[in-house]
C-alpha positions in Angstrom: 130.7 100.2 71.2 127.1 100.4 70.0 124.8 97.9 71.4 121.7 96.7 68.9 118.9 94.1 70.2 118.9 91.2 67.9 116.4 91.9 65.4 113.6 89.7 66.3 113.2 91.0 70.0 110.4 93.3 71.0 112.3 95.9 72.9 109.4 97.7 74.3 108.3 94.3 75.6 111.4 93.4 77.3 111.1 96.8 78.9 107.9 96.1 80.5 108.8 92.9 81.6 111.8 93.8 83.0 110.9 97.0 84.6 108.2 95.0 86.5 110.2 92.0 87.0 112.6 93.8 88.8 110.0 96.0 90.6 108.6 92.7 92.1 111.9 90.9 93.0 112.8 93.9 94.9 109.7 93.7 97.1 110.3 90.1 97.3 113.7 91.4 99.2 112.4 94.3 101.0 109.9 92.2 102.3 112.8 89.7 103.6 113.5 90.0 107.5 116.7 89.1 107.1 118.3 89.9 104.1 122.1 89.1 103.6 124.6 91.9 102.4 124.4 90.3 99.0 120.7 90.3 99.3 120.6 93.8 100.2 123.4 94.7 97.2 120.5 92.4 94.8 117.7 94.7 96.1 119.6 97.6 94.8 120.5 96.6 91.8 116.7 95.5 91.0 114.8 98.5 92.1 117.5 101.0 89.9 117.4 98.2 87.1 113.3 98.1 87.5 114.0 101.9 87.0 116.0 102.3 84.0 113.9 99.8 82.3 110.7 102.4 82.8 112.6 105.2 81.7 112.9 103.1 78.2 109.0 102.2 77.7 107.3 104.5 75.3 104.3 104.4 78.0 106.3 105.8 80.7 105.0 108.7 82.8 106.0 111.0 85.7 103.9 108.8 88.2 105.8 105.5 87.1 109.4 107.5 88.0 108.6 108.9 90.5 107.6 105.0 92.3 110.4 103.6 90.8 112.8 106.8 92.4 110.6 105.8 95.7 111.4 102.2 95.2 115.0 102.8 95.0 115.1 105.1 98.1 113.4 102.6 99.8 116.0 99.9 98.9 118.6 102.4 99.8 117.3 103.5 103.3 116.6 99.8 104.3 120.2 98.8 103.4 121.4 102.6 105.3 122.7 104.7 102.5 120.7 107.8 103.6 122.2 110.2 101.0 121.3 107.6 97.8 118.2 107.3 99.7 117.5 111.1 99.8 118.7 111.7 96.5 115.8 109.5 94.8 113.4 110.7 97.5 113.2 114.4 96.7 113.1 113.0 92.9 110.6 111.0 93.6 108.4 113.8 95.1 109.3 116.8 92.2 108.2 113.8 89.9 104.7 112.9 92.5 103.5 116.4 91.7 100.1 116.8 90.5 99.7 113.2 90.9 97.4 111.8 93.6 97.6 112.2 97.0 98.7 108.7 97.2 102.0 109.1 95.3 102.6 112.5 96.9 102.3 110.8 99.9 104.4 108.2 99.7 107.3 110.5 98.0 107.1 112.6 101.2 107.3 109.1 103.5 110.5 108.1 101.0 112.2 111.5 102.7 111.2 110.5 105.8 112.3 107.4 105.7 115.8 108.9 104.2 115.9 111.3 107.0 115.8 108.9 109.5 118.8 107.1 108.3 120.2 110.3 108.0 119.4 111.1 111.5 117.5 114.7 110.2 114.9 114.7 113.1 113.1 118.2 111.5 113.1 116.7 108.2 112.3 113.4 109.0 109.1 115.5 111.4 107.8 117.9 108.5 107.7 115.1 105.7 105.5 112.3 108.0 103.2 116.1 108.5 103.1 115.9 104.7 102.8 112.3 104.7 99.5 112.5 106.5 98.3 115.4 105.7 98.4 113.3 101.9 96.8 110.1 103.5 93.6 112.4 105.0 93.2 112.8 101.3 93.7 109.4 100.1 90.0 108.1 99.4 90.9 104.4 98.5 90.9 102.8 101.5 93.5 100.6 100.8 96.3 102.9 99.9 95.2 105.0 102.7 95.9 102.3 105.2 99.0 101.4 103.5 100.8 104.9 103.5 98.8 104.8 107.3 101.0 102.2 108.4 104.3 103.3 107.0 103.5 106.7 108.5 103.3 104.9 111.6 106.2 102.8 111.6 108.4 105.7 110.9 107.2 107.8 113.8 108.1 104.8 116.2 111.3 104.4 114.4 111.9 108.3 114.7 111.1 108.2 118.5 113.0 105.4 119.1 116.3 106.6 117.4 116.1 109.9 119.5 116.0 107.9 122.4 
C-alpha cells in the first residue's frame, strides 16, 4: 500500500511541526512526577515519533538525531527499559561526535542514565567521567549547569541503588 500526502500539504512543514510538537509533549511528560503507565507508553511514542519526523526534514543533521536518539533513551530509562534506553544512547553519542561538548555530554549522561537502569555500575561510572569531563568544556553557562545537574542526579541515583 503506497501512502501519498494529499496534494496541497507541505510535507516538509508537517515535519517540522511534528518533530517539534512531539519533542515538547514528551518533555511535558518527562517532566510529570507522576506519570501513569499510559502516560509513560505516550512519552514513548512522542519522543520516537518526534524522531522519525526529523529523520524526514530536508534540514536534518547529525546533532538533531542524535537529541532526538537522547530524547528517546531518556523516555525509555525513565519508564525502565534499560536495553531501548541503551540502544538509542550509544546512537545518540556515535551521532554527538564532533558536535559540541554539550551534545557529547549529554549523549554520554543518556548511557548513564541507561546503565543505571541496567544496573552497569562501571559503565554507568566511566560515562558521568565523560559527562563531566564534557560539561568543564561547556562555555554557555546555561547548558553547563543543566548537564551539571543531571550529572549530579545520576551520581546520587547511582549511589543510592548500590546501597
Amino acid at each position: 500500500m503506497s501512502h501519498q500526502a494529499p496534494s496541497n500539504l507541505d510535507v516538509q512543514l508537517a515535519h517540522r511541526h511534528f518533530s517539534a510538537d512531539c519533542y515538547n509533549r514528551t518533555w511535558a511528560l518527562i517532566d510529570k512526577p507522576d506519570r501513569t503507565v499510559a502516560e509513560t507508553e505516550a512519552m514513548i511514542l512522542c519522543a520516537a515519533a518526534s524522531l522519525w519526523h526529523w529523520t524526514q526534514r530536508t534540514d536534518c543533521t547529525d546533532r538533531n538525531l542524535s537529541i532526538g536518539h537522547w530524547q528517546v533513551s531518556r523516555a525509555y530509562a525513565l519508564a525502565g527499559r534499560g536495553e531501548e534506553a541503551m540502544r538509542h544512547a550509544q546512537r545518540a553519542l556515535a551521532l554527538a561526535q564532533g558536535s559540541p561538548a554539550f551534545y557529547v555530554g549529554y549523549a554520554h549522561e543518556a548511557i548513564a542514565r541507561a546503565a543505571l537502569v541496567l544496573k552497569d555500575y562501571p559503565l554507568l561510572a566511566d560515562h558521568l567521567n565523560e559527562a563531566r569531563r564534557c560539561a568543564a568544556e561547556v562555555t554557555d553557562a546555561r547548558e553547563r549547569e543543566w548537564l551539571d545537574q543531571d550529572v549530579k542526579w545520576l551520581e546520587t541515583a547511582g549511589n543510592a541503588a548500590r546501597t
